[in-house]
C-alpha positions as CSV (number, residue, x, y, z in Angstrom):
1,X,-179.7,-32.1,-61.8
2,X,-176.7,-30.2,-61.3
3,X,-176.0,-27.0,-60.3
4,X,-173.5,-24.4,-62.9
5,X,-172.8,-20.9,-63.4
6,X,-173.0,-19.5,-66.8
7,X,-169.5,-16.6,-67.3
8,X,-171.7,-14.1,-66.0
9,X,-172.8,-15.5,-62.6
10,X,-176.6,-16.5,-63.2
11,X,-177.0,-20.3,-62.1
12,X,-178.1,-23.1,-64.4
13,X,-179.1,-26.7,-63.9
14,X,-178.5,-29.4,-66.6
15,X,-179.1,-32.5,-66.0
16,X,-176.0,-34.6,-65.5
17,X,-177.3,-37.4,-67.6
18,X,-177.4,-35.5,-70.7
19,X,-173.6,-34.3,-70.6
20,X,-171.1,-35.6,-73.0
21,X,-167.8,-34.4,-71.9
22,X,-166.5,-31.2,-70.0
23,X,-163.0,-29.8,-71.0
24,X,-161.2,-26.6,-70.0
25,X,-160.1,-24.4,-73.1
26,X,-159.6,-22.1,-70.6
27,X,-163.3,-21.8,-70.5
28,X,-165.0,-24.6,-69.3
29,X,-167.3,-26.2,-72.0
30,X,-169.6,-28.5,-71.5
31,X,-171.0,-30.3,-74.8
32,X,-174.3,-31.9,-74.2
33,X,-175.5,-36.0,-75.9
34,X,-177.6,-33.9,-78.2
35,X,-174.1,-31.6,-79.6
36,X,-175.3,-28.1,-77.7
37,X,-172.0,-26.4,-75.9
38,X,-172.4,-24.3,-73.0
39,X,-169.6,-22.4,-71.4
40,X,-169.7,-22.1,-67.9
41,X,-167.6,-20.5,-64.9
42,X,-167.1,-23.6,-62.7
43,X,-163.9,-25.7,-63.6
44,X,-164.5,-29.5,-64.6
45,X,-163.2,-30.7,-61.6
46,X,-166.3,-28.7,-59.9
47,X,-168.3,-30.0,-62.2
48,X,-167.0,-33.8,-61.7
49,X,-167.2,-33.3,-58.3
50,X,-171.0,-32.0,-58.2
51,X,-172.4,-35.2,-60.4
52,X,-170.7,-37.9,-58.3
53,X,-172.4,-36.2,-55.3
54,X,-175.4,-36.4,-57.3
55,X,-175.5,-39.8,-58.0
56,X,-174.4,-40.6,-54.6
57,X,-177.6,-39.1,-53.2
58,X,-179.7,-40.7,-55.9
59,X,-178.2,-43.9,-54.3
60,X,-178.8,-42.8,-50.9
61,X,-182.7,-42.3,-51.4
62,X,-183.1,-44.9,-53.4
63,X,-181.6,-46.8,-50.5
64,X,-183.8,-45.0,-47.6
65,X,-186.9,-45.7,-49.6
66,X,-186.6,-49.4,-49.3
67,X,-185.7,-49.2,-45.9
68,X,-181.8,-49.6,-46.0
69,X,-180.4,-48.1,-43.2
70,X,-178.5,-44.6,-43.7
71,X,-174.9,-45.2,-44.5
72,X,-174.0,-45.6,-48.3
73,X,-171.9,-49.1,-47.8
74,X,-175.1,-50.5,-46.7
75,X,-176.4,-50.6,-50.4
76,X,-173.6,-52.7,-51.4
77,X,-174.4,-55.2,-49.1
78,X,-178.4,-55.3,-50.1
């Protein structure tokens, strides 16, 4: 899950697997697998940003719950 901000402030999560594409008309909209559009405050370079980070740390703890040690090039080399 990631974190957004709806125009008005109030924070959302989506879950980053369900997004489809993000695109700045100015607003940013995000437009979901299933067709729903939301428009958000965060630009989608923020948004970009926040899901690799997400699935970096999905990485990472899948990596520390087999016992890899804690740096992230270590999981290439398992």
């Amino acid at each position: 899950m990631i974190a957004v901000h709806r125009l008005r402030g109030e924070p959302m999560f989506l879950n980053a697997d369900l997004l489809e594409s993000i695109e700045a008309t100015p607003d940013t909209v995000i437009t979901l697998v299933d067709g729903r559009r939301i428009v958000v405050a965060d630009s989608p370079e923020d948004i970009a940003e926040r899901i690799v980070e997400f699935r970096a740390s999905v990485l990472v703890s899948a990596a520390e719950l087999r016992g890899v040690s804690n740096s992230v090039s270590s999981i290439h080399q398992s």
